[in-house]
N, C-alpha and C positions, 0 to 999 in steps of 0.2 A: 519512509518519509512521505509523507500527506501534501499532495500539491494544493495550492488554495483555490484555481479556478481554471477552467477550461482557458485554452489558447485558442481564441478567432483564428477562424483560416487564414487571414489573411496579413494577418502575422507572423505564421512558418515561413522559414527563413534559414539560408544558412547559419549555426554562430558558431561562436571562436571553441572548436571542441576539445581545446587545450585548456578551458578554463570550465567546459561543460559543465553543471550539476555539480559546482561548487559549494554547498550549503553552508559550510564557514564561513566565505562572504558574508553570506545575509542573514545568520542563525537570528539573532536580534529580533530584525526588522520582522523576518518570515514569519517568526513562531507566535509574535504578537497580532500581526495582520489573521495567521491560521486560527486562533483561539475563536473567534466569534463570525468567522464568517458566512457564509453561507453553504458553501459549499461543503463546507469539511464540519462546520460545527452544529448546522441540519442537515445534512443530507448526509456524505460519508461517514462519519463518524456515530451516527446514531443507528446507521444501515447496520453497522460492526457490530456495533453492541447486541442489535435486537436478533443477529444471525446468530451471535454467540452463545445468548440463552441463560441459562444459570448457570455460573462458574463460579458461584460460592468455595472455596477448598480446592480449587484446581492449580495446577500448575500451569502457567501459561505465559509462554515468547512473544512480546510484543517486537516483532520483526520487522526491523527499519521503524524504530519507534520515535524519533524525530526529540524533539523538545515534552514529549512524555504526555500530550494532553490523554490519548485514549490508552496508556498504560496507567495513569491515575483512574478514570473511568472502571477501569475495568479493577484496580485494586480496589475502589469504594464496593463495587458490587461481592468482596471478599474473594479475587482471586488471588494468587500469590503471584507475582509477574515480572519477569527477569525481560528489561528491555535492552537492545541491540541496534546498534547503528554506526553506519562508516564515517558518519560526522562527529568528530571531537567537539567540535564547538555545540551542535546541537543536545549534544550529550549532555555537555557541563548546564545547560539550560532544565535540562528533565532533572539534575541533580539538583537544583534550586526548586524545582517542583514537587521533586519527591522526598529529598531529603537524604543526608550522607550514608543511609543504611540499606538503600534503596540497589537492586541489583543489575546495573549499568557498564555493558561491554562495548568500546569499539572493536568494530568488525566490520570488514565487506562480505556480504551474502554470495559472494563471487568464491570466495575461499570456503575451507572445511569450516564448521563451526566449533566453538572451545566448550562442547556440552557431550557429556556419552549420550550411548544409544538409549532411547524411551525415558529422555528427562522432563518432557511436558504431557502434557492431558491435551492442551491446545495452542497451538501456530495462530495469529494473527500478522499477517501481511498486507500494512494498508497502504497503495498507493506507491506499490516498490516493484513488481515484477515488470512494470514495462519499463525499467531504467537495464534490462538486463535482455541480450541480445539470445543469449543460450537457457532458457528456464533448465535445463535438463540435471544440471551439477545442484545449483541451488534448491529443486525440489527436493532431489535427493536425498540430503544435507538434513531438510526439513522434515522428510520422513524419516530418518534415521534417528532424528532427536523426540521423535514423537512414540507414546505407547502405542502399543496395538489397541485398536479402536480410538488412537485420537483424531482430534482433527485439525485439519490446515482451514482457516477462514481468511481469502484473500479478497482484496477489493485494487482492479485495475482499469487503463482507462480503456474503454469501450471500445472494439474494435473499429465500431461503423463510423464513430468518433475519430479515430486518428487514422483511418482511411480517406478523410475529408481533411486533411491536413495538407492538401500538396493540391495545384493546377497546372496542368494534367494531373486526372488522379492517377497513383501508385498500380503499381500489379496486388490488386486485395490477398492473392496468395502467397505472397513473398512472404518474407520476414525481411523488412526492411527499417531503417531508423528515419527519424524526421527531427531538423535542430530548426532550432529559433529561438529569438531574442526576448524572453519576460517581461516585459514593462511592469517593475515593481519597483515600490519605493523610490519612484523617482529618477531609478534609474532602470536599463536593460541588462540582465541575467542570460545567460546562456546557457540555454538546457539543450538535451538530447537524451527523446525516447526511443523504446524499438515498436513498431508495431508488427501484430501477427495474425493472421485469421484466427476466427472462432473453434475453429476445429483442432489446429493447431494448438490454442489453449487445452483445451480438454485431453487434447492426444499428450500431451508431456504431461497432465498428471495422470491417467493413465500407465506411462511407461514407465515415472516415477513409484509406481507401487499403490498410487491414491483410488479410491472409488470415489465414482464423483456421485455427490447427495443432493447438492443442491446450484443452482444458475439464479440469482437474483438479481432485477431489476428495480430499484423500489425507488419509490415517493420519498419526495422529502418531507420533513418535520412540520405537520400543519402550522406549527406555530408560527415557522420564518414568513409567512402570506402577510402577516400584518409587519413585521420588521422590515420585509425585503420585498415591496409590493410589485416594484419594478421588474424584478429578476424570479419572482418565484413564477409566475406563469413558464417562463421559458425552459424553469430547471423542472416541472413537474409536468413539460408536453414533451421532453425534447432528451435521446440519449446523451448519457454524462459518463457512469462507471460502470462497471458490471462485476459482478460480487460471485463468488464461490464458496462454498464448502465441501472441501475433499475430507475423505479421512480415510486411516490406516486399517485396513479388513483385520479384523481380532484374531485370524489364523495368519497373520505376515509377520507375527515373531520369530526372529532371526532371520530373515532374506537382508541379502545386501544389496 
């Protein structure tokens, strides 16, 4: 599921964790606000694609694929792309997007997946690992559905980002969660992520089976300077996401 924009510090906050990362609430309002905005429609979402590369013929998991913008994306470029997400509501959204023949499962990445072993070429995971407190079940999961030599391409939020979410800061080596209150549409959402050191991230796909390829940082979409004169200086001086590419080593057929 694709967040729309960084949370100010001073905004983290406790909220109602009963109602936490609801997305059916707001599937609606989110998915239209997400479509153009800065964040996600220059900068993450174009970050995704350009890591992804040629996927002409591939099979590929759009993993926590939200209301389906970068699962269409990535069908235009001819992949074939089986999207997944624990939101019903944001689901029925990608259905109106993609169309009734379009390959669309609710699921939590918390649970086992409903795919055998080595059913994609490629995992995209945009903006979903830091809603999950234990990465270690979930990578898993992901390599097990992946061929030998695929890859997992995920995009989470930046450590050094939601280490500056709390005053006092946090123990930066914990794994610890951080909730607050969304100011969107008008009203406040209540989310809750987890954060984890850098090393941390790397060490569970590591254990998960992954070799890691590649650590990206990248610039956003020259183009959003003139649409988003305000905010693109800040998005293109200042960390936001930070992007992975693991993949499955071509001798890891059959480890469990």
């Amino acid at each position: 599921m694709e967040r729309l924009t960084d949370v100010p510090e001073n905004l983290a906050q406790p909220a109602d964790l009963a109602q936490a990362n609801d997305y059916d609430s707001f599937a609606e309002a989110y998915s239209a606000e997400n479509e153009n905005s800065l964040v996600n429609a220059y900068y993450e979402r174009p970050a995704m694609l350009a890591l992804a590369g040629d996927v002409a013929g591939r099979q590929v998991l759009d993993a926590g694929c939200g209301s389906g913008p970068l699962t269409a994306a990535l069908r235009d470029l001819g992949a074939a792309v089986t999207g997944l997400d624990a939101s019903a509501g944001m689901l029925a959204l990608a259905r109106q997007r993609l169309g009734d023949d379009a390959a669309l499962h609710v699921a939590d990445l918390s649970d086992p997946l409903p795919f055998p072993d080595g059913a994609f070429d490629d995992v995209v995971a945009s903006l979903v690992l830091h809603y999950l407190e234990d990465w270690g079940p979930t990578l898993a999961e992901l390599r097990r559905v992946l061929r030998p030599g695929g890859r997992l391409i995920a995009s989470v939020e930046h450590p050094f980002v939601a280490y500056a979410f709390q005053d006092p800061r946090p123990d930066y080596f914990a794994t610890t969660s951080y909730t607050f209150d969304w100011p969107f549409d008008g009203r406040s959402v209540p989310m809750r992520f987890w954060r984890k050191p850098l090393h941390a991230m790397t060490d569970a796909f590591t254990a998960a089976g992954f070799r890691l390829t590649s650590i990206s940082e990248p610039q956003p979409d020259p183009a959003a300077r003139e649409l988003f004169p305000d905010d693109f200086h800040d998005l293109s001086t200042k960390t936001c996401f930070l992007f992975f590419v693991v993949e499955v080593p071509p001798s890891a057929y059959g480890l469990g």
